[in-house]
N, C-alpha and C positions, 0 to 999 in steps of 0.2 A: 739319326739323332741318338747321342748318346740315354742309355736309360737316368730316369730320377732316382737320388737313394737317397734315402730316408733309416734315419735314426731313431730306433726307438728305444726307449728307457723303462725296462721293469722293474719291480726288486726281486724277484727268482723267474725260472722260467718251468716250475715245478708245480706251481700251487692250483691249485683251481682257477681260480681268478686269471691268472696267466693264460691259463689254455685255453679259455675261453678268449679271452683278450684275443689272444694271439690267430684267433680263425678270424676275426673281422678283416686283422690288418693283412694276413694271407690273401685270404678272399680276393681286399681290394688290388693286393697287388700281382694277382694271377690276372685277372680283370683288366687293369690296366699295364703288366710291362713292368711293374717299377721291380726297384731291387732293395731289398731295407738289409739294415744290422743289426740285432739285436742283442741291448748291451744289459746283463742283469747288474743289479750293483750290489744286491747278496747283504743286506743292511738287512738290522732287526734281533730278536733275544736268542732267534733261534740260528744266526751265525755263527760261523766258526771264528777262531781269537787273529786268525789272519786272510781273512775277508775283504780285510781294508784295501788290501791290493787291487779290487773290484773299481776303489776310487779310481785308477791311474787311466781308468778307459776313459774318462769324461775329458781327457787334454783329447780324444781323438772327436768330438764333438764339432766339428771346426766345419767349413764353409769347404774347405781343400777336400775333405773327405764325404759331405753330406752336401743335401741340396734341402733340408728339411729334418725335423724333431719330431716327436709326439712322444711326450711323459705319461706315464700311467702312474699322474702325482696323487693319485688320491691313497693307494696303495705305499708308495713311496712315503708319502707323510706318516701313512700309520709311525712306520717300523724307523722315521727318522727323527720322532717324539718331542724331545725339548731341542732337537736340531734344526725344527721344523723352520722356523723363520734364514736361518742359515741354508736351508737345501729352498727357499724361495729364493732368495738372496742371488745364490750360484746360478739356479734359473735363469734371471733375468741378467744376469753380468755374461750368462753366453754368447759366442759370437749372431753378430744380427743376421742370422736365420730364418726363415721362419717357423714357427715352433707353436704346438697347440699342448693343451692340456688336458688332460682326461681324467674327469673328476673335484681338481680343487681351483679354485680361482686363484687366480694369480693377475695381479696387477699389469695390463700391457699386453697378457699373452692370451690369444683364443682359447676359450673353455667348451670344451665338453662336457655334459653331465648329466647325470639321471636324476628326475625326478620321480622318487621314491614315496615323498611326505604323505600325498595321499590315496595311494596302495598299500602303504602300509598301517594307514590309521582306519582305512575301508575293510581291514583284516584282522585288526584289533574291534573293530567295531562289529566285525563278524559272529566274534567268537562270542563278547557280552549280547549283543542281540537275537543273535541265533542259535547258542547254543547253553547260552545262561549264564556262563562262568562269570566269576564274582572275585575271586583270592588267587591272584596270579602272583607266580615268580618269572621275575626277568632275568636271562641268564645273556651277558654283557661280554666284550674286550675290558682292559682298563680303559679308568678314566681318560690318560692320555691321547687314546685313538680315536681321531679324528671321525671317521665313520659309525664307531661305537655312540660314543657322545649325540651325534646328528638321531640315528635312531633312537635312542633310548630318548630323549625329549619328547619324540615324535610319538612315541608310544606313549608316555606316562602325560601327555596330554590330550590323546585320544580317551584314555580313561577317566580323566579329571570332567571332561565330557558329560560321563554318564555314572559323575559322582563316586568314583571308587580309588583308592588311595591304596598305593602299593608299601608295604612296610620296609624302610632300608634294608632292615636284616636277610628280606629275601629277593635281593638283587644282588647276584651272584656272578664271580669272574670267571669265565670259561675262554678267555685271551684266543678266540678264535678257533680253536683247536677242539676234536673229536676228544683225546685223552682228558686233557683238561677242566673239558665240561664233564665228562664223565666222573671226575673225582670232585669237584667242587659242587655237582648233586649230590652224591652219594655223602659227602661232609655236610650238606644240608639237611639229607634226611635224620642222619645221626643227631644231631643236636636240637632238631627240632620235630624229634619222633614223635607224632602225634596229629601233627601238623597237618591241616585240612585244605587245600589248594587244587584249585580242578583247571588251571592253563599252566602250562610253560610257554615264553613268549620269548624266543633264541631271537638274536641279530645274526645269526650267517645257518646255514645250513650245516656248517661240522658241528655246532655245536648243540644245532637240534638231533642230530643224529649221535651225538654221545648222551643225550640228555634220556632220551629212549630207548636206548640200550640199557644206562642204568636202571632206570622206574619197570623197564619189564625183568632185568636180572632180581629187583627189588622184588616182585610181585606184583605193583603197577597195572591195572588193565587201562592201554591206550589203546583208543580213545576212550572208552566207558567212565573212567574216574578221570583222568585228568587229560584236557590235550595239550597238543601241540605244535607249533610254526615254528618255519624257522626264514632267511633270507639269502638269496642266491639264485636258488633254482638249478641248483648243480647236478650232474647225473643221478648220483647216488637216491636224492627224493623219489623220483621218481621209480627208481628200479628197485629199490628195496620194497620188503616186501608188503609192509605198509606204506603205504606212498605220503608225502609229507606235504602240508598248507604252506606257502611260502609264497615269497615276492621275485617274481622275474625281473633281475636288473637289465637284462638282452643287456648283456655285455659284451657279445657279439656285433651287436648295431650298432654303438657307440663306439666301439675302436673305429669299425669302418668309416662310421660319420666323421673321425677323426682325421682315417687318412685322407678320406676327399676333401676336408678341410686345408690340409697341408698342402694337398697338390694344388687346389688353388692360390692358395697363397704364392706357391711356386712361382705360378705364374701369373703372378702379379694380381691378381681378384682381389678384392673387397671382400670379408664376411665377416660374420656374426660375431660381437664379442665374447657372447652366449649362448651355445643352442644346448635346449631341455630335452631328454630324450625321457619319454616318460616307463615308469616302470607298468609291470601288470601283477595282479593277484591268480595267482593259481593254487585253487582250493581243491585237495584231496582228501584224502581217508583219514590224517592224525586229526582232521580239528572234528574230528566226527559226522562228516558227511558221506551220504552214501550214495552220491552222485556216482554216476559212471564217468570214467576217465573221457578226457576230452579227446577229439578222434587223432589227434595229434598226437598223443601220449601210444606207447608201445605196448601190441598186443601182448598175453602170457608167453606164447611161441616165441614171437620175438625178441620180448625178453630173454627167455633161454639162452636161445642159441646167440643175444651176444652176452652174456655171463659167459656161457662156453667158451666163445672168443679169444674172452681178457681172460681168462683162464688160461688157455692154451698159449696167449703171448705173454702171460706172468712167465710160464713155465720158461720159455722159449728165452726170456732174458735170464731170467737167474742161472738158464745153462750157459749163454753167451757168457755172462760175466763170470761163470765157472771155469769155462774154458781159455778165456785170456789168463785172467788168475795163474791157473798152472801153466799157461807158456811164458808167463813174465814171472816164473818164478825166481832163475837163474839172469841176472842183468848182466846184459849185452852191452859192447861201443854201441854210440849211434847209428852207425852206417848199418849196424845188423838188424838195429830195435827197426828202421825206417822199412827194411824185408819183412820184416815179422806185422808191422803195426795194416801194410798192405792187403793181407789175407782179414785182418782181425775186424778192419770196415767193412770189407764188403759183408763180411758176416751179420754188424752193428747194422745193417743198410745205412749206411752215412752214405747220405748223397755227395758230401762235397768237404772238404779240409783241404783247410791253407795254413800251415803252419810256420811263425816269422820267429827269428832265433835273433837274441842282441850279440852282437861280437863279443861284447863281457858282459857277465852278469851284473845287477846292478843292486848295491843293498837299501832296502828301505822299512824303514822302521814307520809303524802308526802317531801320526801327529808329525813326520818331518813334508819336506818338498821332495815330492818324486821327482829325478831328475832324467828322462829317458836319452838315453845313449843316439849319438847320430850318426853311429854304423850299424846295421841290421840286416838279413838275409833272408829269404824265402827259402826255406831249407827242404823245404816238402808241400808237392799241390795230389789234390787226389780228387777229382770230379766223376770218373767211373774206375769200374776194374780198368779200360784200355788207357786211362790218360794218371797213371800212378808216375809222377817226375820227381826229381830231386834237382830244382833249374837254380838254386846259388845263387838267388839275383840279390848282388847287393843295393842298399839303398837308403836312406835316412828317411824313419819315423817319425819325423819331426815334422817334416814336409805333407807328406804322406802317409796312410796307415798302410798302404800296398800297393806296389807300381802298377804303371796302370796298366800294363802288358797283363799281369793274376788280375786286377779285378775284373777285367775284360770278359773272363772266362768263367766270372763268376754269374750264375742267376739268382734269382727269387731270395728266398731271406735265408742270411747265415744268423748266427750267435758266436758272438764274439768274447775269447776268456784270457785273461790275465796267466801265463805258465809261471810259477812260484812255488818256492817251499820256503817254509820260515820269513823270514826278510829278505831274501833274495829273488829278483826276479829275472827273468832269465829269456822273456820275448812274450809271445801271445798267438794264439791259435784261434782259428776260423771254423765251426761247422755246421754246418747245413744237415737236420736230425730227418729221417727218415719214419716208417711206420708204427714206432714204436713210441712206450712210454716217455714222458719230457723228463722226468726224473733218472728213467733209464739212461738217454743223453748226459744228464748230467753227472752221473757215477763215472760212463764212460771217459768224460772228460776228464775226470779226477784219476780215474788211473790211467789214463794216457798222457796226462803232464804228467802224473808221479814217474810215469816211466820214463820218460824224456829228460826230466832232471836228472834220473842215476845214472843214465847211459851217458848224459852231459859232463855229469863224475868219472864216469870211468871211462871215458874218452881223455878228459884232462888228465886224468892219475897215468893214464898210459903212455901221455906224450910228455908229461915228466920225467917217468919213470927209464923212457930212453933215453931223455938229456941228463937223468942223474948217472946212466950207466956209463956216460961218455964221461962225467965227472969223477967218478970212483964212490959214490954216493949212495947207499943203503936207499930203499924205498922208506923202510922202518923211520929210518934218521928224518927222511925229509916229511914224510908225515907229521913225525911228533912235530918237526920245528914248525911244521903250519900250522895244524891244529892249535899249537901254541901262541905263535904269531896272531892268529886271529881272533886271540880273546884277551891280547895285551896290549897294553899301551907304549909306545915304543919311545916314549919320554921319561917315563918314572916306574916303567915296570911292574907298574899296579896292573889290575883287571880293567880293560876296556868298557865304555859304556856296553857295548855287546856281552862282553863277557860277565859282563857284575851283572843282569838282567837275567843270563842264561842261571849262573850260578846260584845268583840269588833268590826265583824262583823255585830251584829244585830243593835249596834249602830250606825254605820256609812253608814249603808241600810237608818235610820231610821232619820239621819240628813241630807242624800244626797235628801230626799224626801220630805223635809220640807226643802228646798234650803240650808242649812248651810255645812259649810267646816269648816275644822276644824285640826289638827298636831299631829302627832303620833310621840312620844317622845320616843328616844331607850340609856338607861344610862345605865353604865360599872364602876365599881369600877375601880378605880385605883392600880395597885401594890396589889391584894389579893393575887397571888402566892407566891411573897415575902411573906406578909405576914402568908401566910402557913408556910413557909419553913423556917422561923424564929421566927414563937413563936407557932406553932401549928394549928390543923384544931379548935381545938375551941374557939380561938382566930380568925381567919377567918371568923367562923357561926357567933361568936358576929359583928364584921364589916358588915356582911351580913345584919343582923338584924337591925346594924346603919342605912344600907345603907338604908332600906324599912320604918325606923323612919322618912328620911329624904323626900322621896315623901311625906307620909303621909300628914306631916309638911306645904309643900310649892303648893300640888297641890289640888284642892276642892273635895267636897265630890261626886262633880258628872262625877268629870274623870275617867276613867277605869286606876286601877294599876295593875298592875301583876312583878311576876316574871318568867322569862322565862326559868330559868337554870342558877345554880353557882352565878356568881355576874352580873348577865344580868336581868333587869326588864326593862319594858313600861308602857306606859303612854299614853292614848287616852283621847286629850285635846278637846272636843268639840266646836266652836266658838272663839278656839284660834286660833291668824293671825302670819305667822313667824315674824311681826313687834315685835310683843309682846316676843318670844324665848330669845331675850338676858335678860329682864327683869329677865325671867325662871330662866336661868342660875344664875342669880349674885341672883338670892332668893334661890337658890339649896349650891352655895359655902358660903352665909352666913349663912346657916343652917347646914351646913358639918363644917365652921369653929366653931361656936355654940357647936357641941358636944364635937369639939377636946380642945376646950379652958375649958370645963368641968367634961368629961371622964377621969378617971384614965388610961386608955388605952395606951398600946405602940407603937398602930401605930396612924395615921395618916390620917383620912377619905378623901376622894378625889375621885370623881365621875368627871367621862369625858359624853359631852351628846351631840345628835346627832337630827335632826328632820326630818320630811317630812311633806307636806301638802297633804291630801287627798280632792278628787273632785271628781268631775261627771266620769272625765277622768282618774282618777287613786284612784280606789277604793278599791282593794285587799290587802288584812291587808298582806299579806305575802309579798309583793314588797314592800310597804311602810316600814316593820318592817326592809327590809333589804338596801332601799337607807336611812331609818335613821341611819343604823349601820353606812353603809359608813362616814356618815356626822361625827359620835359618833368617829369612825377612826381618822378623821381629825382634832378635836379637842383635841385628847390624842397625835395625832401627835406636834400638836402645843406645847402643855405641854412638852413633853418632850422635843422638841428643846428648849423651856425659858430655863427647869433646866439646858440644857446642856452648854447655854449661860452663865447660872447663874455661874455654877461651874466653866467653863475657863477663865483665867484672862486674862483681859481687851489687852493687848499685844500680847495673842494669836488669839485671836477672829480675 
């Protein structure tokens, strides 16, 4: 009987919450046999600008490649914020699966979830009952996240309780993170020097641990003057050296309850719309207790020596990563990087990599339709030192995410990632992480597609560079012409959507930094469908061609033009002030009237135009490009109200 695989959905595979997650769903499926995927999707502030690529796994979500879901949506809502009804939406629009949820309800689909509400108001109610505290600050996520929000009620109505009122000014955003909190305390003590407060009440554990960090660099005696909780129960409470009051979410128990939720479903079961896993309080040394540790918590010995441990495996990756480093200094063809990257897992302990290559790379830009290619190859499998292949199995992705000859040979849980630089992507890799850090995994990854891409390069540049020598053809030459080619538009010879995004970016780094501001201009032919639809598309391409005569014409040699798609071009005007834009305009229609008064042509040129100004404060060519649409709207709006005024007589009006 073939194994179950199950699909699971994080948003990193690095964070606390993950690794904890991620031992339930192990657990269950060492236990039972299954095989899962593990698909980060890399969402959230602390992404990188081309992450998005993260989305194109969820087309692998399908019924051909899984047998079952489990989202870890409570986490995923955080970090998809005002997208949140959109990432429920995609949810439930997935193929009919069976599919649970862990953490947020979702209309339809099985929930997991912990019940936290009261543990954590049994811990609030600890600190006023038991230890006095009176003048609390609550150190928060934003408003936005959804877990934040849940707590922070639960607390300031625990206290409302026992009559005590927390003042807004000191409910402070620590957005999850260790640094975070630590500077948005230390910004609190400063403005409110003087200030008398005996609890700090964290929602996550990093951010009780940067909260107490700061108050003893400050001078602070914890617990003596003030305490503190925090929520998780992540390693760090416990092993530091004050051990920390907090809420046990067993976010271990829950993934698992998860997967046995899904394997039933598998097969066919009945279960719960709902099941509550409840949370526990674990009270240590910050809220001022001098309880002895519970017999579960780690001796000082034991402590030691694993501090020793993570020390010694700190050490042991940043030499691994040192060592790749320097042999991926010098980029290899592929055929040599695949010798090299051989030695470099077994080093990584990577239990397993499968790595899929698309026959052409494919470009995708944030906000279009990923279109994945339906020739693909398994270019490399690596399950131990003895079974390192290069088996060239081709096959379409579309179908399948991997024939089923490699999956066969796959076990236990891989992690699955997107290989991409910039907007191109280029296939997707498989690995199954070994003894070490998830973050470490994850670097790994990152330099092992950055490696795959340049050898991708310099494979192609080599099997060029033979067919130009058969031609009589300079490598020089054919470089420039592509690099060229690939940022112009091969109809009017302006700048490609690509290339007006690359360039226009680096210019507006480059003038925000040398203090200048400056107007990104977004124009729209007028009436080309008519056009089309009454004398042809090459009649249209010519109007096109007027239209990119007519920037030419009216804007300098040193603004960025482009064409963005169809009859849509821009313009990044550097040191132009919106005072100056009407001028633009009435030099654009005397240049659009200019051709019609001398073209034989049977339409009628007419360009509608739109602006924004860029600044320190709104600098992203993709906002900009699109409040000048709006603006470009409003102008075509206008126009066509005059015609319409024009045409009705005067009695109608």
């Amino acid at each position: 009987m073939a194994k179950k695989r199950v699909g699971v959905l994080v948003n990193t595979i690095y964070s606390e919450y993950s690794i904890s997650f991620m031992k339930g769903i192990d657990r269950y499926c060492e236990e039972h046999d299954f095989a899962y995927y593990l698909f980060p999707l890399e969402h959230g502030k602390n992404s990188g600008i081309y992450d998005y690529h993260c989305d194109t796994l969820i087309s692998f979500l399908s019924k051909n490649n899984l047998d079952g879901l489990v989202f870890a949506s409570a986490t995923l809502a955080n970090n998809f914020k005002s997208e949140l009804p959109r990432l429920i939406e995609a949810i439930k629009m997935l193929p009919p699966i069976p599919k649970v949820s862990v953490g947020l309800e979702i209309e339809g689909v099985p929930t997991i979830k912990i019940d936290s509400k009261q543990s954590l108001k049994d811990l609030v109610l600890h600190l006023v009952d038991e230890h006095g505290c009176k003048k609390f600050v609550i150190m928060r996520c934003d408003a936005a996240n959804y877990e934040s929000v849940e707590r922070e009620n639960c607390v300031l109505s625990a206290l409302r309780e026992r009559g005590i009122s927390v003042d807004p000014q000191w409910i402070l955003n620590g957005n999850f993170i260790f640094d975070n909190a630590y500077t948005s305390m230390s910004n609190f003590l400063k403005r409110s020097e003087g200030a008398e407060f005996d609890a700090v009440i964290c929602l996550n554990d990093s951010m009780a641990i940067g909260v107490m960090n700061c108050l003893v660099d400050r001078g602070y005696k914890v617990p003596d003057q003030v305490k503190i909780t925090g929520f998780d129960n992540v390693f760090e409470t416990s092993a530091s050296e004050l051990s920390i009051s907090t809420i046990d979410q067993r976010i271990e128990d829950f993934s698992y309850a998860a997967m046995k939720t899904v394997d039933a479903m598998i097969d066919g079961q009945k279960v719960e719309p709902l099941q509550l896993v409840p949370a526990a309080n674990v009270i240590r040394h910050s809220c001022g207790c001098e309880c002895a540790p519970d017999k579960a918590e780690m001796d000082f010995s034991t402590n030691l020596r694993l501090r020793y441990k993570l020390y010694r495996l700190g050490g042991n990756q940043l030499y691994m990563l040192h060592y790749f480093l320097m042999e991926t200094q010098t980029p290899v063809p592929l055929d040599n990087l695949f010798t090299r990257l051989h030695y470099s897992l077994c080093l990584f302990d990577v239990q397993g990599m499968v790595l899929v290559l698309y026959n052409h790379s494919v470009y995708y830009e944030k906000g279009t339709e990923f279109k994945r290619p339906h020739e693909a190859r398994v270019a490399m499998t690596f399950f131990n030192e003895q079974t390192f292949e290069r088996p060239d199995i081709q096959f379409n992705p579309n179908a399948a995410m991997l024939p089923p000859e490699i999956e066969g040979k796959m076990d236990g849980g891989y992690i699955i990632f997107p290989v991409f630089a910039e907007c191109f992507q280029y296939g997707y890799i498989f690995i199954k992480m070994g003894r070490y850090e998830r973050i470490f995994y994850q670097l790994v990854f990152e330099l092992i597609s950055k490696e795959i891409v340049t050898s991708i390069k310099i494979t192609g540049e080599q099997a060029e560079k033979n067919s130009l020598k058969n031609q009589n053809v300079t490598l020089e030459q054919y470089s420039e012409k592509m690099h060229r080619l690939s940022f112009t538009d091969e109809m009017t010879g302006l700048l490609n959507r690509r290339g007006f995004l690359e360039y226009a970016r680096r210019q507006i780094t480059a003038a925000l930094a040398a203090g200048r501001n400056g107007l990104v201009i977004y124009c729209d032919m007028d009436g080309l469908k008519k056009i089309n639809d009454t004398y042809g598309h090459d009649v249209g391409d010519r109007a096109i061609k007027y239209e990119a005569q007519v920037l030419r014409s009216v804007f300098r040699s040193t603004d960025i033009s482009g064409r963005l798609g169809g009859d849509e071009f821009a313009v990044l005007a550097c040191d132009m002030k919106l005072k100056d834009f009407p001028r633009v305009k009435r030099a654009l229609m005397a240049e659009c009237d200019k051709i019609n008064s001398g073209s034989l042509e049977p339409f009628t040129l007419s360009i509608s135009v739109g602006c924004s100004e860029f600044s320190a404060a709104k600098d992203d060519i993709e906002d900009l490009l699109n409040s000048a649409d709006s603006s470009q709207y409003e102008d075509k709006r206008a126009k066509k109200e005059a015609e319409k005024k024009k045409k009705t007589p005067w009695w109608k009006r």
